[in-house]
One Martini backbone bead per residue (centre of mass of N, CA, C, O) as a GRO file, in nm:
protein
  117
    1UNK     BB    1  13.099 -15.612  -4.267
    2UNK     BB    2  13.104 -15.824  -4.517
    3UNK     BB    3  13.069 -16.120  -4.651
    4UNK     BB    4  13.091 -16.455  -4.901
    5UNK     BB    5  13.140 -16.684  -4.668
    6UNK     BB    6  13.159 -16.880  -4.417
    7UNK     BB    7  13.472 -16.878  -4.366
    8UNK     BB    8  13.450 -16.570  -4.333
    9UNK     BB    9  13.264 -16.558  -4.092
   10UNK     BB   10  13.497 -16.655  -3.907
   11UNK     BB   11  13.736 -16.456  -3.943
   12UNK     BB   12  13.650 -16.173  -3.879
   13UNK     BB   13  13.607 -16.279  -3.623
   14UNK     BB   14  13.890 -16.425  -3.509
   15UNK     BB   15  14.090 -16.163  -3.630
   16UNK     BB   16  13.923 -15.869  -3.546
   17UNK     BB   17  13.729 -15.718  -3.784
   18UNK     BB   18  13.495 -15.832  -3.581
   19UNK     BB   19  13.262 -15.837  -3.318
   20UNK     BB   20  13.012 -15.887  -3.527
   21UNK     BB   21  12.724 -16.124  -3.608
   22UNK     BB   22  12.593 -16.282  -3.882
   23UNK     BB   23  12.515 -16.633  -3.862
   24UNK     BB   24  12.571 -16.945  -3.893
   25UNK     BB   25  12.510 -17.195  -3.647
   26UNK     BB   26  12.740 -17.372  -3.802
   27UNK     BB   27  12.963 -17.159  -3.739
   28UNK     BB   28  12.941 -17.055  -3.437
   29UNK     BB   29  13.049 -17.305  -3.327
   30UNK     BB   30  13.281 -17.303  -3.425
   31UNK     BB   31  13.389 -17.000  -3.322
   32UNK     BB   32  13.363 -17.094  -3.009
   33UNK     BB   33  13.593 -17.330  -3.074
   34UNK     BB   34  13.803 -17.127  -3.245
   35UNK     BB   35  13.864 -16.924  -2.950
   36UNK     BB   36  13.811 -17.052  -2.669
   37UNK     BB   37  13.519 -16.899  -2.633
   38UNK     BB   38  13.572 -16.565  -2.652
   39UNK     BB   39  13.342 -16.635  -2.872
   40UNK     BB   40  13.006 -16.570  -2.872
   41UNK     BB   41  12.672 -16.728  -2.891
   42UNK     BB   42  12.344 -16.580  -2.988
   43UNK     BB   43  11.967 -16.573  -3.007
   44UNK     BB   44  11.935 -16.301  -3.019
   45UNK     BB   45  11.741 -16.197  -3.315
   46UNK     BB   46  11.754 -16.408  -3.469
   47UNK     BB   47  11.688 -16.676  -3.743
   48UNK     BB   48  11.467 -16.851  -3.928
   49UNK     BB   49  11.510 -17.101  -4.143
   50UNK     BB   50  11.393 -17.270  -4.358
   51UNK     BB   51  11.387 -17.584  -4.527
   52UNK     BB   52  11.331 -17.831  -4.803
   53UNK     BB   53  11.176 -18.039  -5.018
   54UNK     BB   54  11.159 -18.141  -5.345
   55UNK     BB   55  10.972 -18.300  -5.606
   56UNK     BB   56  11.029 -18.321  -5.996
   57UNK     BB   57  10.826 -18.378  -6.214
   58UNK     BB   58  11.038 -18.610  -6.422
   59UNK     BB   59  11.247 -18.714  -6.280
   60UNK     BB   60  11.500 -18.942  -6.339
   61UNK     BB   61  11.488 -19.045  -6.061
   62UNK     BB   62  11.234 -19.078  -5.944
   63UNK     BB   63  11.003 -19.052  -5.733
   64UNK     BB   64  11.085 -19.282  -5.540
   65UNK     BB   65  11.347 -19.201  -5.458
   66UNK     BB   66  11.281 -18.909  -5.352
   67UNK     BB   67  11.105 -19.028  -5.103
   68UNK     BB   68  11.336 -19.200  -5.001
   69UNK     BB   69  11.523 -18.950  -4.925
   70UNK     BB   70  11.330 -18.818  -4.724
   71UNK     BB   71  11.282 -19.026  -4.529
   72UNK     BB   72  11.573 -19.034  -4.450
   73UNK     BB   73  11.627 -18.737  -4.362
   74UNK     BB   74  11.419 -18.768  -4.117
   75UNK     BB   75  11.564 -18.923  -3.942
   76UNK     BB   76  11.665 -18.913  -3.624
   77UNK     BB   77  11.955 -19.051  -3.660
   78UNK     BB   78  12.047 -18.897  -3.875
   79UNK     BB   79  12.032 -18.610  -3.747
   80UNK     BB   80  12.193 -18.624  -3.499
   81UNK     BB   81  12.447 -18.656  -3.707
   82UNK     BB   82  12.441 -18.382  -3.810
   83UNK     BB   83  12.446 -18.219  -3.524
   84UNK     BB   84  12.739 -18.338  -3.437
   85UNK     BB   85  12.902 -18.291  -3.710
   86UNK     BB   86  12.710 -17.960  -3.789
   87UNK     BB   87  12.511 -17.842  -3.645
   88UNK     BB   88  12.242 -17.914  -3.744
   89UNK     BB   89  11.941 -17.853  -3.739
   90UNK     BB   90  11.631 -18.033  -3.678
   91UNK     BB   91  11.339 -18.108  -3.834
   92UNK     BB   92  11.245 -18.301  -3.606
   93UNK     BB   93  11.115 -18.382  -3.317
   94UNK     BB   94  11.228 -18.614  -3.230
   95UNK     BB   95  11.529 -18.542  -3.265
   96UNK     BB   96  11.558 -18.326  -3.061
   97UNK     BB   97  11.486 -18.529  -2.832
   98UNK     BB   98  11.804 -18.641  -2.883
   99UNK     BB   99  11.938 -18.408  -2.732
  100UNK     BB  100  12.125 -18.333  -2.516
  101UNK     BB  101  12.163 -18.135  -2.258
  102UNK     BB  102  12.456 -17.976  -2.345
  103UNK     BB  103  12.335 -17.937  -2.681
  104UNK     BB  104  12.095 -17.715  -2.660
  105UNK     BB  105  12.214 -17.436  -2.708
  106UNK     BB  106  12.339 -17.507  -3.033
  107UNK     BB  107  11.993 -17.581  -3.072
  108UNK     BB  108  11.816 -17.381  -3.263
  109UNK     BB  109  11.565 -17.587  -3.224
  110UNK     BB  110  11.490 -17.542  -2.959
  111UNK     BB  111  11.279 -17.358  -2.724
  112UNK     BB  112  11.473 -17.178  -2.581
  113UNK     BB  113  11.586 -17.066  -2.876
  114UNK     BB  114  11.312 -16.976  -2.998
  115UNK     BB  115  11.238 -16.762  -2.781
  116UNK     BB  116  11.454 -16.533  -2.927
  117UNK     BB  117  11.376 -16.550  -3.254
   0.00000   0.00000   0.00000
């Protein structure tokens, strides 16, 4: 089965129409959760992707403003309120040192969650 966006790879799985997927790690633990457990998810095997930010050249807001929004979103606890919120794992090493121990399973960069990856 296929998916065509995050809603529906939690349907298929907690439907039962499908048995497994390949998932982000932000919905995986959702699913998890609205399972009541009955669904894991595991890093065997998974992906990561990493993502960017980049400023454009003579963009309206000026450099200044997106140097500001970089600098910003890279705070180790504004990471952390993302992670707790949205389950998103930080770009951070900072941010990541900031992580319970109890929620370090479902944090993608993890040390050793990335050695399954």
């Amino acid at each position: 089965a296929y998916w065509g966006g995050g809603a529906e790879s939690q349907s298929v799985l907690l439907n039962g129409e499908a048995s497994m997927a390949i998932v982000w790690s932000t919905r995986a633990s959702l699913i998890e959760q609205d399972s009541g457990g009955k669904i894991k998810f595991i890093w065997d095997q998974g992906l990561i992707s990493p993502g960017a930010l980049a400023v454009l050249k003579n963009n309206p807001g000026g450099k200044d403003a997106a140097m500001k929004f970089i600098a910003s979103a890279q705070d180790p606890e504004k990471q952390l309120v993302m992670f707790d919120k949205l389950g998103q794992g930080p770009a951070n090493p900072a941010a990541d040192a900031l992580i319970p121990a109890d929620k370090k399973r479902i944090n993608p960069v993890d040390p050793e969650n990335m050695k399954k990856q």
